[in-house]
C-alpha angles and dihedrals in degrees: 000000000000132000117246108209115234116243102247106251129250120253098229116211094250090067095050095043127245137342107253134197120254117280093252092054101047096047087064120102120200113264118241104204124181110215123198133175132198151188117219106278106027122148103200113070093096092059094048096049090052093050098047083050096052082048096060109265110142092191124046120192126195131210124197111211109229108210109242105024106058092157091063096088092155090171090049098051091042086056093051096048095038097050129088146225109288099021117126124220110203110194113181094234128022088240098056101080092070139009105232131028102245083061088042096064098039087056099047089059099038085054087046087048094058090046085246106151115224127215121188103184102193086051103049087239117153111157098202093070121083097248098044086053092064089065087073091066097048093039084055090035077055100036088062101040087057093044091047083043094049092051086057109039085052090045091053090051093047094052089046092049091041086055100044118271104095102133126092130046089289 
């Protein structure tokens, strides 16, 4: 009778241990950025640096305001689309990551989109936590209702100005 030989046998991940990340992904830590945000003029920054740096951000990032043009937040964008899964953004108060609340809300999803935690410390936010993920659902819930709000709203003033009336604040 002849010997079969015997198929070597495949090492299974479990014998060899798990499955880890590449190097260059594991030697990563998460990012704490401070991000403020001012009008000309404002004497607060400084405060406010110095605050988002006792509470633990590494990088601060400061946004001038341009008059005019509130919706034009370029440091903040770059920080949306730059940062990665797992990175955390403090703002002192919930209000100061955007000027007005349409932009609020945008930001707050697009922040939840790209897995960045946020941490309002004046408003006792921290999105990690059970109860401060919920706010994503009402800041998306209020993001749409704006937007929905804002097409009409801008319908309803195109039809007024195309018939006519275009004249006064609407």
């Amino acid at each position: 009778m002849a010997e079969t030989k015997q198929p070597t046998k495949i090492k299974h991940r479990a014998q060899n241990g798990p499955k880890r990340e590449p190097r260059e992904q594991r030697d990563v830590m998460p990012t704490v950025y401070g991000y403020v945000h001012f009008a000309v003029g404002s004497q607060q920054i400084e405060q406010d640096k110095k605050r988002l740096a006792a509470a633990g951000a590494s990088k601060i990032l400061v946004e001038k305001l341009v008059p005019f043009r509130p919706n034009k937040q370029p440091v903040l964008t770059e920080l949306i689309n730059s940062a990665k899964k797992g990175d955390s953004l403090i703002v002192s108060r919930l209000y100061h990551l955007a000027p007005q609340l349409g932009t609020l809300f945008r930001a707050v999803v697009d922040l939840k989109n790209a897995g960045v935690d946020l941490i309002s410390l004046d408003d006792g936010l921290y999105t990690r936590q059970p109860n401060g993920e919920r706010i994503y659902t009402v800041f998306d819930a209020l993001q749409t209702f704006v937007r929905d709000y804002d097409l009409r709203h801008n319908r309803e003033r195109l039809h007024i100005f195309e018939n006519g009336g275009g004249g006064g604040d609407g």
